[in-house]
DSSP file (Angstrom, degrees, kcal/mol; ACC not computed):
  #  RESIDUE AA STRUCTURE BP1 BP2  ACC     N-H-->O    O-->H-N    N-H-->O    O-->H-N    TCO  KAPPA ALPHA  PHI   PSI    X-CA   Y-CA   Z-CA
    1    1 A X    >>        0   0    0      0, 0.0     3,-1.8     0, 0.0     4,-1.4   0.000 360.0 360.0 360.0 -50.2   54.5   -7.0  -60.4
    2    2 A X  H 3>  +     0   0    0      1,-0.2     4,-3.1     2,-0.2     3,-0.2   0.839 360.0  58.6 -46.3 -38.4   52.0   -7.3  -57.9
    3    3 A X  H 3> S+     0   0    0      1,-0.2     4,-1.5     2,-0.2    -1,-0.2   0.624 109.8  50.6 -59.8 -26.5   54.6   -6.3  -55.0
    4    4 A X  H <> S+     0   0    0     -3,-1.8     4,-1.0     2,-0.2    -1,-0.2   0.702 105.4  49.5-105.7 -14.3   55.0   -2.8  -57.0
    5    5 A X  H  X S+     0   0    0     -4,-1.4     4,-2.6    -3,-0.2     3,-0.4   0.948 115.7  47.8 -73.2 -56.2   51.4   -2.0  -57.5
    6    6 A X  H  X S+     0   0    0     -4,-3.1     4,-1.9     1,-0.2    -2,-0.2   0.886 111.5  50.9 -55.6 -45.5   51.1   -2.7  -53.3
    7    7 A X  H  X S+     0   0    0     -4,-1.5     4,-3.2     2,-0.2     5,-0.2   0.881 109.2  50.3 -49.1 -49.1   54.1   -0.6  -52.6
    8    8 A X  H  X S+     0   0    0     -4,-1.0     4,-2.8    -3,-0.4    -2,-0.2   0.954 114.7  44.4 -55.1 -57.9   52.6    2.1  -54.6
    9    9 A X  H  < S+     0   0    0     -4,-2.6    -1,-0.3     1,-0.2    -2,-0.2   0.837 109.5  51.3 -52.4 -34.8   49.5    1.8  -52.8
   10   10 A X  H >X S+     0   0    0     -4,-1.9     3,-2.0     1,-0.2     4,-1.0   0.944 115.0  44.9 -66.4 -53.2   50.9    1.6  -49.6
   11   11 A X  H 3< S+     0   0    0     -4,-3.2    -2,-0.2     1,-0.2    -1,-0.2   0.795 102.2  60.5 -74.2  -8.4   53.0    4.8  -50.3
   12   12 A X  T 3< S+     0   0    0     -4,-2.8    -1,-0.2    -5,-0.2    -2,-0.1   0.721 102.5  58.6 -90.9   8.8   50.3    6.8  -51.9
   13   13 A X  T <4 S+     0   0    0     -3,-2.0    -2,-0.2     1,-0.2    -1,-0.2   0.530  98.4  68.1 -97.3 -12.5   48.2    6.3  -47.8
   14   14 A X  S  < S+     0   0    0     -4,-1.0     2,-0.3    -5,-0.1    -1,-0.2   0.428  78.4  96.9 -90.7  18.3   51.1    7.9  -46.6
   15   15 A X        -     0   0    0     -4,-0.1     2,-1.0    -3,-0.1    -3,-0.0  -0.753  68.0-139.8-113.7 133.1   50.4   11.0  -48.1
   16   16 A X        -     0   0    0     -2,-0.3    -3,-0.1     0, 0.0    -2,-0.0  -0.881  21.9-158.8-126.5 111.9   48.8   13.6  -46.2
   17   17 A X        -     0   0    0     -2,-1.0     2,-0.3     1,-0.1     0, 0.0  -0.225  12.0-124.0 -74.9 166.2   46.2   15.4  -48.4
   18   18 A X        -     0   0    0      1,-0.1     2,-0.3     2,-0.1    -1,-0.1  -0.621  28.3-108.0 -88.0 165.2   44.8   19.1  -47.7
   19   19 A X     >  -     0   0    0     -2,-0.3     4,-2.4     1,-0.0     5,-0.3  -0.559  24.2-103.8 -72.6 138.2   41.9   19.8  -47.4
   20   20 A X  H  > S+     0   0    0     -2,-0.3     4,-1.1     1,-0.2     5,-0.2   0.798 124.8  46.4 -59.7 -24.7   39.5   21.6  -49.6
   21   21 A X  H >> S+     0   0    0      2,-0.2     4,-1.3     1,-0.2     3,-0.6   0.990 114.4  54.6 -37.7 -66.2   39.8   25.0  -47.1
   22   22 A X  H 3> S+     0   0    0      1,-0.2     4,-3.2     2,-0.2     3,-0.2   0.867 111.5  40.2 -20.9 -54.0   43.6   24.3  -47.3
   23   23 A X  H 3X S+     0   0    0     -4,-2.4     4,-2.8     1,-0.3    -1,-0.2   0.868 111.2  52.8 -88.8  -8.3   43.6   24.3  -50.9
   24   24 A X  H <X S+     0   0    0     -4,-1.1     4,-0.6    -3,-0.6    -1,-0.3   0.491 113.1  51.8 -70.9  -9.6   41.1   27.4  -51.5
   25   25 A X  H  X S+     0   0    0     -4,-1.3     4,-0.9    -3,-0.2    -2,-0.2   0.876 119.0  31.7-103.9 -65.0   43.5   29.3  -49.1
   26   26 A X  H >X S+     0   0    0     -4,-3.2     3,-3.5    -5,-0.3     4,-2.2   0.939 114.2  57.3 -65.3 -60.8   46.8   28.5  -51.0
   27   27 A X  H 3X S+     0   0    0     -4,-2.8     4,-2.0     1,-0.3    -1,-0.2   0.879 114.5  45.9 -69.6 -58.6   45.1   28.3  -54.5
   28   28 A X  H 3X S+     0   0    0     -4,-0.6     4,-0.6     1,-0.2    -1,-0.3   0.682 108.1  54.8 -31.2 -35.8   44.1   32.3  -53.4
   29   29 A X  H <X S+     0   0    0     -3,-3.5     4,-1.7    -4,-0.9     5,-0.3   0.759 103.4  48.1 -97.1 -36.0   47.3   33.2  -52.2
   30   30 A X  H  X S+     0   0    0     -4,-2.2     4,-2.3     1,-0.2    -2,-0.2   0.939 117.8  51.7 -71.8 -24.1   49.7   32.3  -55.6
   31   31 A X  H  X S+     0   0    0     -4,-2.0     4,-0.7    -5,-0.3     5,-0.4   0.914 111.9  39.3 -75.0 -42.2   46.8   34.4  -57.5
   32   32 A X  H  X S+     0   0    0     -4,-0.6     4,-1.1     2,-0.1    -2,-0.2   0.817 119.4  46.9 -71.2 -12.6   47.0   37.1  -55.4
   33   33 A X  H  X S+     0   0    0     -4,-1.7     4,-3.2     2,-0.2    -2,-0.2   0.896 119.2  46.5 -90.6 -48.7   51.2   36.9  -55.2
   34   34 A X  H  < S+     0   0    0     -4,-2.3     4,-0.3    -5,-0.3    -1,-0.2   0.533 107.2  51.0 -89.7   5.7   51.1   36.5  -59.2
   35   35 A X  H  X S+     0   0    0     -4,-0.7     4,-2.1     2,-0.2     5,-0.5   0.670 118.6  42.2 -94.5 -28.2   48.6   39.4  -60.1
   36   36 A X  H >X S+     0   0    0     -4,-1.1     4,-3.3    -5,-0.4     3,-1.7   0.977 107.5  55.4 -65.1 -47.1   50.9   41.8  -57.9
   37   37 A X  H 3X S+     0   0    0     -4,-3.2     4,-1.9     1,-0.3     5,-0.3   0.884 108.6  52.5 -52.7 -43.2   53.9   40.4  -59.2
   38   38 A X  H 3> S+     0   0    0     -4,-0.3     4,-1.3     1,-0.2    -1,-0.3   0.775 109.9  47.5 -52.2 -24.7   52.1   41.5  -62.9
   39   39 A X  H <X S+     0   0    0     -4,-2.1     4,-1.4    -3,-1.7     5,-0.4   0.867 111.9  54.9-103.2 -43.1   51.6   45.0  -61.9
   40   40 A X  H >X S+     0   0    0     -4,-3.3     4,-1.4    -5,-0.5     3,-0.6   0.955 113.9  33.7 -58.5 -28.8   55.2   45.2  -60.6
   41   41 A X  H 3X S+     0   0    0     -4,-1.9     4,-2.8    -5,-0.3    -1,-0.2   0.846 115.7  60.3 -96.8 -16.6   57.0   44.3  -63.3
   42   42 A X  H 3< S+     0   0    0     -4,-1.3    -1,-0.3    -5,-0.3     4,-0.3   0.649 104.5  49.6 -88.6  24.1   54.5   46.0  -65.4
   43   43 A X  H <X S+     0   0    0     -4,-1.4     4,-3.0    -3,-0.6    -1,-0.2   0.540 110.6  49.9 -81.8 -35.6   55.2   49.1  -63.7
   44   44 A X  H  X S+     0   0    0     -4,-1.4     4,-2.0    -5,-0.4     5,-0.3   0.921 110.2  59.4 -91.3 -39.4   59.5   48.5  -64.3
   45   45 A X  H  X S+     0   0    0     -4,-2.8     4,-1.5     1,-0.3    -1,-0.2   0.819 112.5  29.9 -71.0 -27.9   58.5   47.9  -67.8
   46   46 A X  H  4 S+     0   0    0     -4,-0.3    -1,-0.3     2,-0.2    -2,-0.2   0.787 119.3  53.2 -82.5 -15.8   57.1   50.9  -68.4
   47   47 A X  H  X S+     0   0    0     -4,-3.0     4,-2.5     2,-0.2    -2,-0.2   0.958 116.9  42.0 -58.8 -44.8   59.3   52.9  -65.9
   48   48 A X  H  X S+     0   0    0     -4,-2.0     4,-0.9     1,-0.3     5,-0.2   0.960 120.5  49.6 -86.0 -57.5   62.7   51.2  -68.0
   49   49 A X  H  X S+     0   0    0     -4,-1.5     4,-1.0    -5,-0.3    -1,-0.3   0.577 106.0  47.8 -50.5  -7.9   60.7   51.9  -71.5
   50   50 A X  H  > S+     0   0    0      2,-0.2     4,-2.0    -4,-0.1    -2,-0.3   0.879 111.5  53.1-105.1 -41.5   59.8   55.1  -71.0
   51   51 A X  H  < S+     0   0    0     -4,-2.5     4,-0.2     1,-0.2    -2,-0.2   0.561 112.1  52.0 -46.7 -17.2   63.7   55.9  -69.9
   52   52 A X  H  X S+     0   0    0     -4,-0.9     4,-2.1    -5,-0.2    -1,-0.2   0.773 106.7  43.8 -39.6 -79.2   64.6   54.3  -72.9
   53   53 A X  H  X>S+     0   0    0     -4,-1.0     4,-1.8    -5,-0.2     5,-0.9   0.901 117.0  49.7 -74.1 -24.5   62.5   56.2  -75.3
   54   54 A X  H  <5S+     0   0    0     -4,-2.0    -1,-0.2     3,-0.2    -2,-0.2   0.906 115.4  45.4 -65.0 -43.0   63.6   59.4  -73.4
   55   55 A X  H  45S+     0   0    0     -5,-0.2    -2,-0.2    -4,-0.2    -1,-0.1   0.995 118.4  42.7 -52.7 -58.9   67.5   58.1  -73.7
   56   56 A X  H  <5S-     0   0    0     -4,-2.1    -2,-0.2     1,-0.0    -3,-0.2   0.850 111.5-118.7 -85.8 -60.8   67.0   57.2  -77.4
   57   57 A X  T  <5 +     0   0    0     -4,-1.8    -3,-0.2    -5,-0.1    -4,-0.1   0.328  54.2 179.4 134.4  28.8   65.0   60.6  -78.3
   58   58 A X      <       0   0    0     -5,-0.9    -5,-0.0     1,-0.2     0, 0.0   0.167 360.0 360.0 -46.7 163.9   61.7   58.0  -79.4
   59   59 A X              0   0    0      0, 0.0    -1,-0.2     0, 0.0    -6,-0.0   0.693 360.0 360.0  56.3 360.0   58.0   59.2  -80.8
């Protein structure tokens, strides 16, 4: 049991953390990647609804 707690230990010193700049830079970029990605598709949702209610004869 002991031998799997040291292994663990050993492997988690082999890990090469970022840095807090690092992670403020990635953590920045998936917020900015996932608010555009919201305005695209909520742009095809209203473009594809509103073709839709136009098809269908809606309102």
């Amino acid at each position: 049991m002991k031998k799997f707690f040291d292994d663990i230990k050993s492997e988690l010193g082999k890990i090469s953390w970022i840095n807090k700049r690092e992670n403020i830079k990635s953590t920045g970029g998936v917020v900015l990647v996932t608010i555009i990605l919201g305005v695209f598709l909520l742009i095809v949702d209203f473009v594809f609804s509103s073709i839709t209610e136009l098809l269908l004869g809606g309102k």
